[in-house]
C-alpha positions as CSV (number, residue, x, y, z in Angstrom):
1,X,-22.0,-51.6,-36.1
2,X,-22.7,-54.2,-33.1
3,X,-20.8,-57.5,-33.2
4,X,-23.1,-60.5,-32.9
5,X,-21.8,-62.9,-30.4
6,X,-23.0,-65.9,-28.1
7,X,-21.8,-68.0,-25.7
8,X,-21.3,-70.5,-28.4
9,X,-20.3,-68.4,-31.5
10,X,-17.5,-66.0,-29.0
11,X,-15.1,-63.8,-30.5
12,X,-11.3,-63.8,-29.9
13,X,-9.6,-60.8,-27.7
14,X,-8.0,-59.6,-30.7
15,X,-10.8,-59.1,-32.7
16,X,-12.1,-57.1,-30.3
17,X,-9.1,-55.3,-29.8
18,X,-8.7,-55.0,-33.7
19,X,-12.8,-53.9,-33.7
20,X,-12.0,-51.2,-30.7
21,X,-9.0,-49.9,-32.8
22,X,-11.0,-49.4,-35.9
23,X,-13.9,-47.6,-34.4
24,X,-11.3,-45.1,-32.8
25,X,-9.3,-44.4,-35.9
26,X,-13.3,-43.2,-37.3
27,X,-12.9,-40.7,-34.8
28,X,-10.0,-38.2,-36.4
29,X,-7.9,-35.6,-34.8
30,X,-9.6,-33.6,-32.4
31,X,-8.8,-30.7,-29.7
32,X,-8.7,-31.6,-26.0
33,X,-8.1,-29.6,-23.1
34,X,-6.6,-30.6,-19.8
35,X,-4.3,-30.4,-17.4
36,X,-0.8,-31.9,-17.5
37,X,-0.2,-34.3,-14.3
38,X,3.2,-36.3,-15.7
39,X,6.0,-35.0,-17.7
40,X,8.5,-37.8,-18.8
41,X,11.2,-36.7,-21.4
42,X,14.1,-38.9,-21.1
43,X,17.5,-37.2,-22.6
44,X,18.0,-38.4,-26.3
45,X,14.7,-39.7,-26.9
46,X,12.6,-38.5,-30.0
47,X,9.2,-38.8,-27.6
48,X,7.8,-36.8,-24.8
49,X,4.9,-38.7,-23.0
50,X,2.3,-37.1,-21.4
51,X,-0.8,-37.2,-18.6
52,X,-3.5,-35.5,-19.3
53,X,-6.0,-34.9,-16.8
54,X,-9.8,-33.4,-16.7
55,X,-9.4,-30.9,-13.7
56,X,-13.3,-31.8,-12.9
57,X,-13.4,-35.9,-13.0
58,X,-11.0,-38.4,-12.0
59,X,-10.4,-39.4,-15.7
60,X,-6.8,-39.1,-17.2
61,X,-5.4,-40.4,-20.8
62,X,-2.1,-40.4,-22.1
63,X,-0.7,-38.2,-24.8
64,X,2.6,-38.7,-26.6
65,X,3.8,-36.4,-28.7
66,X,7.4,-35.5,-31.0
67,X,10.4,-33.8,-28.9
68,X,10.2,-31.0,-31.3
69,X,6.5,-30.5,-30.9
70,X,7.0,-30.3,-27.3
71,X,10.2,-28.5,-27.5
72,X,7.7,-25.6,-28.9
73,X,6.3,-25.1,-25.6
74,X,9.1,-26.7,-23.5
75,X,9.8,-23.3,-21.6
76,X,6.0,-22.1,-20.7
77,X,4.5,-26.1,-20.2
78,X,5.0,-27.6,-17.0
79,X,3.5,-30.3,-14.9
80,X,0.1,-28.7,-13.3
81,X,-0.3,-26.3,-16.1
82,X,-3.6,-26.4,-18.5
83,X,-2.5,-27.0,-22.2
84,X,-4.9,-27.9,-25.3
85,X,-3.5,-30.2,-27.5
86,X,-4.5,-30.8,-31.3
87,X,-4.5,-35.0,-31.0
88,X,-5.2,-37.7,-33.5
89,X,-6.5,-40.9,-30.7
90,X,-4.7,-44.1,-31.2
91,X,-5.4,-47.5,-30.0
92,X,-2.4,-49.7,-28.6
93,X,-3.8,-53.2,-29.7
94,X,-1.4,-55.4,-27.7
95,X,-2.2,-53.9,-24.2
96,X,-5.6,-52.6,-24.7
97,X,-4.8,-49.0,-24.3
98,X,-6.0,-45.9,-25.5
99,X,-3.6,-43.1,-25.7
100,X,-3.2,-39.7,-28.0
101,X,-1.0,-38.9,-30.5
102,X,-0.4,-34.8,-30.3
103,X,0.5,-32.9,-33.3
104,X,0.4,-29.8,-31.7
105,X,0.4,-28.4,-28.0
106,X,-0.9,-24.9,-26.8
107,X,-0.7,-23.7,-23.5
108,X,-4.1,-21.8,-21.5
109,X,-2.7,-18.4,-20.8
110,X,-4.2,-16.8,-17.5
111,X,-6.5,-14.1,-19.6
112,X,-7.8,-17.3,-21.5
113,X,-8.5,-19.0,-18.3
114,X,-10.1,-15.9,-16.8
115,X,-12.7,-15.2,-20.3
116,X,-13.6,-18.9,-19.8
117,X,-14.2,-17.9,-16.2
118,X,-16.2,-14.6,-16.7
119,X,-18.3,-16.6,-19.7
120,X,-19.1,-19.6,-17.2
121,X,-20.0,-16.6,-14.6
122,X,-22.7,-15.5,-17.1
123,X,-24.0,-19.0,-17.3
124,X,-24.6,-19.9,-14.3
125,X,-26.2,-16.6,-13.2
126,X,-28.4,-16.9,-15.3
127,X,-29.5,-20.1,-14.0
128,X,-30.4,-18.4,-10.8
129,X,-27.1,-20.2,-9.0
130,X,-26.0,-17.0,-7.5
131,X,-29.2,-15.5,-6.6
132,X,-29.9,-13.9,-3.0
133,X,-33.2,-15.5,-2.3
134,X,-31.2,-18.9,-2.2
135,X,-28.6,-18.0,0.2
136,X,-29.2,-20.0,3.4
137,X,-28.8,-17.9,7.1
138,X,-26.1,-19.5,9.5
139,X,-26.8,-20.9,12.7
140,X,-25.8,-18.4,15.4
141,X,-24.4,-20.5,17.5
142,X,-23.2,-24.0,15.5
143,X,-22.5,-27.3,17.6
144,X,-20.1,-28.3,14.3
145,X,-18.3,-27.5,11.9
146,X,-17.9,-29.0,9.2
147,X,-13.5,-27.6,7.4
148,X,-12.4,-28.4,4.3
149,X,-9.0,-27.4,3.8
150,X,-5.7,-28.6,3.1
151,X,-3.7,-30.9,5.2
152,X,-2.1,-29.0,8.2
153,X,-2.5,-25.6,6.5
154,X,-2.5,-22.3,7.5
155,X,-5.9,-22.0,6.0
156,X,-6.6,-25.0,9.0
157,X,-4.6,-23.3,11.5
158,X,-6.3,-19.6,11.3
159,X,-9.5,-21.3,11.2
160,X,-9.3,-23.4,14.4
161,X,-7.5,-21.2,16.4
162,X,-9.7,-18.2,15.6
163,X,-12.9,-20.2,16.0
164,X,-12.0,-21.8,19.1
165,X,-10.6,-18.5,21.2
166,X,-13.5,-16.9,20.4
167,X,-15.8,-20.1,21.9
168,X,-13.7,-22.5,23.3
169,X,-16.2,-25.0,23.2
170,X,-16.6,-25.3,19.6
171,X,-16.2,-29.1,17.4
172,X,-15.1,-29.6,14.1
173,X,-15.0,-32.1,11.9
174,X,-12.3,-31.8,9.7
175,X,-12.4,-33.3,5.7
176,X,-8.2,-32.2,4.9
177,X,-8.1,-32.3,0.3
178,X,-5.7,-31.6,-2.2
179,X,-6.8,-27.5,-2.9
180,X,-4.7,-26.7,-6.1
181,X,-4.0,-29.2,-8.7
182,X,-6.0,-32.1,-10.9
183,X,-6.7,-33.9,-7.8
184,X,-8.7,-30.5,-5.9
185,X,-11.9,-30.8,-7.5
186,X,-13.3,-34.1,-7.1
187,X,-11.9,-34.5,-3.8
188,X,-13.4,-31.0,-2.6
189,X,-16.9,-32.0,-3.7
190,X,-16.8,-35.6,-2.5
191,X,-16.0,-33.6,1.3
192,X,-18.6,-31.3,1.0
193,X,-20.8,-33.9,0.2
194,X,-20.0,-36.2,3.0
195,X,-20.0,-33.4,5.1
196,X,-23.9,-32.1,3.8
197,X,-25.0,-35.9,4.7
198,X,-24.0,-35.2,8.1
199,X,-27.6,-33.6,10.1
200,X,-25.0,-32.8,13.2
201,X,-23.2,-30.2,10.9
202,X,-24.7,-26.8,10.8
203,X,-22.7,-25.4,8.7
204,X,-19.5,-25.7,6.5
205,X,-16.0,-23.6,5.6
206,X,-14.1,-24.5,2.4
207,X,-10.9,-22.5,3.2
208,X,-8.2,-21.8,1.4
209,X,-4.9,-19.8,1.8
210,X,-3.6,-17.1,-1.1
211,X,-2.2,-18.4,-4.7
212,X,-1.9,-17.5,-7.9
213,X,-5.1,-17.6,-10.4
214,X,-4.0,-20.9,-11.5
215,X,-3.7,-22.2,-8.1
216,X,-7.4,-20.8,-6.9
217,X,-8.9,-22.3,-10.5
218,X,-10.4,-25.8,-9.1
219,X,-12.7,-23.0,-6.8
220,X,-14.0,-21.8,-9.7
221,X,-15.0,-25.1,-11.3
222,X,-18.0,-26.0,-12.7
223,X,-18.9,-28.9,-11.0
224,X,-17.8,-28.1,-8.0
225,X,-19.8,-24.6,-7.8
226,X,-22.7,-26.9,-8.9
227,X,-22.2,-29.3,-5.8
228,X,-22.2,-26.0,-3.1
229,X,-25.6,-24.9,-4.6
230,X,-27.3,-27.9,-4.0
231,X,-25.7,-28.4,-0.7
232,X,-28.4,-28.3,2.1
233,X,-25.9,-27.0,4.8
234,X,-25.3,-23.7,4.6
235,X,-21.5,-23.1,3.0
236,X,-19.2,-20.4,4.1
237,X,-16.3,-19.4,0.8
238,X,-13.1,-18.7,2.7
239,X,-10.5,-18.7,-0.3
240,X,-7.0,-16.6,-0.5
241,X,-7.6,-13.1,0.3
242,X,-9.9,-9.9,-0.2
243,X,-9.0,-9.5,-3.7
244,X,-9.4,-13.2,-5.1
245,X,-13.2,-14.0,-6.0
246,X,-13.1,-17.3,-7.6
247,X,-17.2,-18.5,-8.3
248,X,-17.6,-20.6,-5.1
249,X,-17.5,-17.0,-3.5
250,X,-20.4,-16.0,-6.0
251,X,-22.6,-19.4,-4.9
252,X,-21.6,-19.8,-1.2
253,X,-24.7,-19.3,1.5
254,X,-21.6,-16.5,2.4
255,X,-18.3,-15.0,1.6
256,X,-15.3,-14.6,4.0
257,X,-12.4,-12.6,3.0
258,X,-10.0,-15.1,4.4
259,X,-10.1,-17.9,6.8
260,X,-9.5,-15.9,9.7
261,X,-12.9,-13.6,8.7
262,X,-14.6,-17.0,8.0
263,X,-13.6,-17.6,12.0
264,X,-14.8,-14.9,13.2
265,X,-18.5,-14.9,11.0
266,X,-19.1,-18.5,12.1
267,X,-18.3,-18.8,15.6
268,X,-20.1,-15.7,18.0
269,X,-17.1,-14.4,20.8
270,X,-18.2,-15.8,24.1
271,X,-17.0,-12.3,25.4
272,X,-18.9,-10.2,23.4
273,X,-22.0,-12.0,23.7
274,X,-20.8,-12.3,27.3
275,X,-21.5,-8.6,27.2
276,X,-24.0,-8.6,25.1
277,X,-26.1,-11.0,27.8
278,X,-25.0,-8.6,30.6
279,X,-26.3,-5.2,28.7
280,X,-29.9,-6.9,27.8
281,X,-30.0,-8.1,31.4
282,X,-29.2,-4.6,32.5
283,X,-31.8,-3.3,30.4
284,X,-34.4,-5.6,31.6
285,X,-33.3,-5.1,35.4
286,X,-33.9,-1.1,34.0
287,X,-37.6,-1.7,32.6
288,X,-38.7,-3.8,35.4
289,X,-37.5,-1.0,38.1
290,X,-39.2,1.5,35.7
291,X,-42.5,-0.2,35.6
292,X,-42.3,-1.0,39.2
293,X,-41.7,2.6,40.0
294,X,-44.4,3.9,37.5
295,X,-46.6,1.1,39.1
296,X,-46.0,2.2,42.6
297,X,-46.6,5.7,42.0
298,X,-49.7,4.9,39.9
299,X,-50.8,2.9,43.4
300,X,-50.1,5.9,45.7
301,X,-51.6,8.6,43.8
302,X,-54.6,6.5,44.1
303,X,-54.5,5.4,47.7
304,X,-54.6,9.5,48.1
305,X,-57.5,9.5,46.7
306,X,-60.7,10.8,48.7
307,X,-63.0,7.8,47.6
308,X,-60.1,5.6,48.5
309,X,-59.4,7.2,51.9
310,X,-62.7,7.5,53.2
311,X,-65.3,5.4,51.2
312,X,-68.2,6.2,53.5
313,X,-68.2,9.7,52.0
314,X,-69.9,8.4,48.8
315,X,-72.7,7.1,50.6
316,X,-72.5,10.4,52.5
317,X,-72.6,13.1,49.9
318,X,-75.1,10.3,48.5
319,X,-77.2,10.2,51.4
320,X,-77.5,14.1,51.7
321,X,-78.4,14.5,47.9
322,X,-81.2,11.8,48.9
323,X,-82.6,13.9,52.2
324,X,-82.1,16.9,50.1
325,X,-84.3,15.3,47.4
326,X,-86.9,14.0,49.6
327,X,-87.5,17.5,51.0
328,X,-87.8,19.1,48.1
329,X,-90.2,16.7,47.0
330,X,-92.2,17.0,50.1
331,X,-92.0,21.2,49.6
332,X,-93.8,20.7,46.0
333,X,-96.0,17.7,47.0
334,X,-97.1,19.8,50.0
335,X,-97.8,23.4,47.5
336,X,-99.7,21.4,45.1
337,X,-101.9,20.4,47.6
338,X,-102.2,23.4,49.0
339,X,-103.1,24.4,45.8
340,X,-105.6,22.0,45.1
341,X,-106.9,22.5,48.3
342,X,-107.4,26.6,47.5
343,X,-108.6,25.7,44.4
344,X,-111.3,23.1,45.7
345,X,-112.5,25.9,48.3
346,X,-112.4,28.7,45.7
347,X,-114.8,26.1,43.5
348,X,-116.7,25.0,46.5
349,X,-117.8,28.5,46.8
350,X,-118.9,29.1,43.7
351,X,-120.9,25.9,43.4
352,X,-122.5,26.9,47.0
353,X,-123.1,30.5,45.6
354,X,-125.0,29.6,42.7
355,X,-126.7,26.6,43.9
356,X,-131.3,26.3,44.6
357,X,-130.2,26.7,48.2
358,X,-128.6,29.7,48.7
359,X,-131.6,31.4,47.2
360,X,-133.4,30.0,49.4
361,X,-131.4,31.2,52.0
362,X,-131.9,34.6,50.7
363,X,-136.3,34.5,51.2
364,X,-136.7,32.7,48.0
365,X,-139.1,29.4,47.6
366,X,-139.8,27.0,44.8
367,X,-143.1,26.1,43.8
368,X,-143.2,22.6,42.7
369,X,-146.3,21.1,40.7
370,X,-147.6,17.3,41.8
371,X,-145.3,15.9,39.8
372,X,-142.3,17.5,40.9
373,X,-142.0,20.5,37.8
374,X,-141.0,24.0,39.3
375,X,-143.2,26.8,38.2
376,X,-141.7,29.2,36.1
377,X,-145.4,31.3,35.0
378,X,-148.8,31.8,36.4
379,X,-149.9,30.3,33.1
380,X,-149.0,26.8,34.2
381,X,-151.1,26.7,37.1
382,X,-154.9,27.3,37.3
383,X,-157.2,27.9,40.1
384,X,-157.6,25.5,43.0
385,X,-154.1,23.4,42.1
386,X,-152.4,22.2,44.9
387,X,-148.6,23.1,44.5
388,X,-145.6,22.7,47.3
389,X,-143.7,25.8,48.2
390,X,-139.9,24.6,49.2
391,X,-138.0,27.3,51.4
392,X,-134.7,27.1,53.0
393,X,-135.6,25.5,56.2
394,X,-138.4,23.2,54.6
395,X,-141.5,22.8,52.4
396,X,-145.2,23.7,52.6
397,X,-148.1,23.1,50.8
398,X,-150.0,25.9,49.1
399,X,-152.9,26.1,47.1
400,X,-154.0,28.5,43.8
401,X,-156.8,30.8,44.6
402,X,-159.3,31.9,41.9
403,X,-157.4,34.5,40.8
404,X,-154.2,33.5,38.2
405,X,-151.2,34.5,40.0
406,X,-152.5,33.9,43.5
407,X,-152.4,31.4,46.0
408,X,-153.0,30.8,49.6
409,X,-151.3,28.8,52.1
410,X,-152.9,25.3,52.3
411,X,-150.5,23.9,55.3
């Protein structure tokens, strides 16, 4: 329950001390797993005392603990090892201090560590942490590089050299952390990080040298595989060798078998791509000559032509299908009206052959009454009518005797 205090109405450091104490003796024995960072056991004395370290925060407490529940695991439990210990917590009320009082110690064999490892594996796949479509390309040419690696390393060495024969003119910058032991973890993210805030950095190689599975177990923690996939810089995994696969392998943007491969899959060789820029150059020099050549050929061929050559043969064979044309019109224009013309003349003779005249011509004449009506019968004239006779070379005037069907010449 909460203490009511006041400026006024303060309680005394003891209390509080006495308070804390009580609230942690509620708490019981309980099981805590770490890793051991300080071994003390003085010769002769009945307690062993104890450092126990989360591998993942900065956070240690100490543990105390009977000679002869140590000397249980005295052969197999060293400093750096992982241990869970069955603990009741007690509360030192003179100094403030929180400490554990172990009844029993166990140590974290390797095919423990590596079911935890294959379980936390699971778990974050199937978060999506390991997932292709997050993987991030690398630059191909970075200006730097961000190293994380341990101080003056061969991990460092192979790196640098590596990266720098194969373009001299490459830059680092260079975050050197503990990378085995309690102190790997924290200090390995906090580089990363700081090196991820960094927008000159293009990319970044957490390398590592070979170890044992203990040794490579901070590059599989938790937190740490955590801070890689959230990176925004693309990470390149460079830890021990082919066969060691810790998780930051599993989460990295890629995966280098060692150092040296991490080298040579960061940094391009200025002699290859040396090469590399003379064979596309040659190739281009290759296409241009062929189009050129296709091009001048194309030209030729049609500079040979006939209509290039000599133009003025278009207008030529043009010119001659025009006269030819005009001729031929002429030829039919001048048969139709020859033609016609037969055909008028032909006509014209007929008309002329069967027209009043022509039988006149022949002897024949018209008789023609007053008013201009040819007679056809005697019947329509009568005696004494004056008719006019019409011939072929004129016209007379007759008249109609007293006999019908006779007449005698009046003019």
């Amino acid at each position: 329950m909460a203490v009511s205090t006041s400026p006024e109405t303060p309680i005394p450091v003891g209390e509080v001390s006495r308070l804390i104490g009580g609230w942690i003796e509620r708490l019981g024995a309980v099981w805590v797993e770490g890793q051991i960072t300080q071994l003390s056991r003085r010769p002769g004395a009945g307690v062993v005392f104890l450092t126990l370290r989360d591998p993942s925060y900065d956070i240690s407490v100490s543990v105390t603990c009977y000679r002869q529940v140590f000397d249980k695991v005295a052969e197999v439990v060293s400093e750096g090892a992982r241990v869970v210990v069955h603990a009741k917590p007690e509360w030192y009320a003179p100094r403030g201090q929180l400490s554990l009082r172990a009844a029993e110690i166990k140590p974290v064999g390797v095919g423990e560590l590596l079911a935890r490892l294959e379980q936390l594996k699971k778990s974050l796949a199937s978060e999506g942490l390991f997932a292709a479509d997050r993987k991030k390309p690398l630059p191909f040419l970075p200006q730097l590089i961000g190293l994380v690696c341990g101080r003056a390393s061969a991990a460092e060495r192979d790196v640098l050299e590596n990266a720098r024969h194969r373009w001299p003119a490459v830059r680092f910058a260079v975050r050197n952390v503990p990378v085995q032991g309690v102190h790997a973890v924290p200090q390995v993210i906090a580089a990363v990080q700081e090196l991820d805030a960094l927008p000159e950095v293009d990319v970044i190689i957490v390398a590592r040298g070979g170890g044992s599975v203990e040794d490579l177990l901070p590059f599989s923690d938790e937190q740490l595989v955590r801070a890689v996939g959230a990176a925004v810089t693309p990470v390149v995994s460079a830890i021990g060798h082919e066969p060691d696969s810790p998780l930051l392998d599993l989460v990295a943007d890629l995966r280098a078998s060692t150092p040296t491969d991490a080298a040579k899959k960061v940094v391009p060789d200025v002699g290859e791509e040396l090469a590399r820029v003379q064979q596309l150059r040659e190739r281009a020099r290759r296409a241009i000559d062929g189009f050129v050549q296709r091009e001048e050929r194309g030209l030729a061929a049609a500079l040979h032509r006939p209509s290039i050559q000599r133009p003025q043969r278009m207008v030529e064979e043009r010119e001659e299908q025009i006269t030819a044309l005009l001729e031929r019109g002429r030829r039919t224009l001048g048969h139709l009206l020859d033609r016609a013309d037969s055909e008028l003349t032909h006509t014209l003779a007929r008309v002329v052959a069967l027209s009043p005249k022509a039988t006149l011509a022949r002897g024949y004449a018209v008789l023609q009454k007053p008013d201009g009506t040819a007679v056809r019968s005697p019947g329509e004239v009568t005696a004494e009518d004056s008719l006019r006779a019409r011939v072929a070379e004129g016209e007379f005037r007759v008249r109609v005797d007293g006999a019908p069907g006779a007449a005698t010449a009046a003019e």
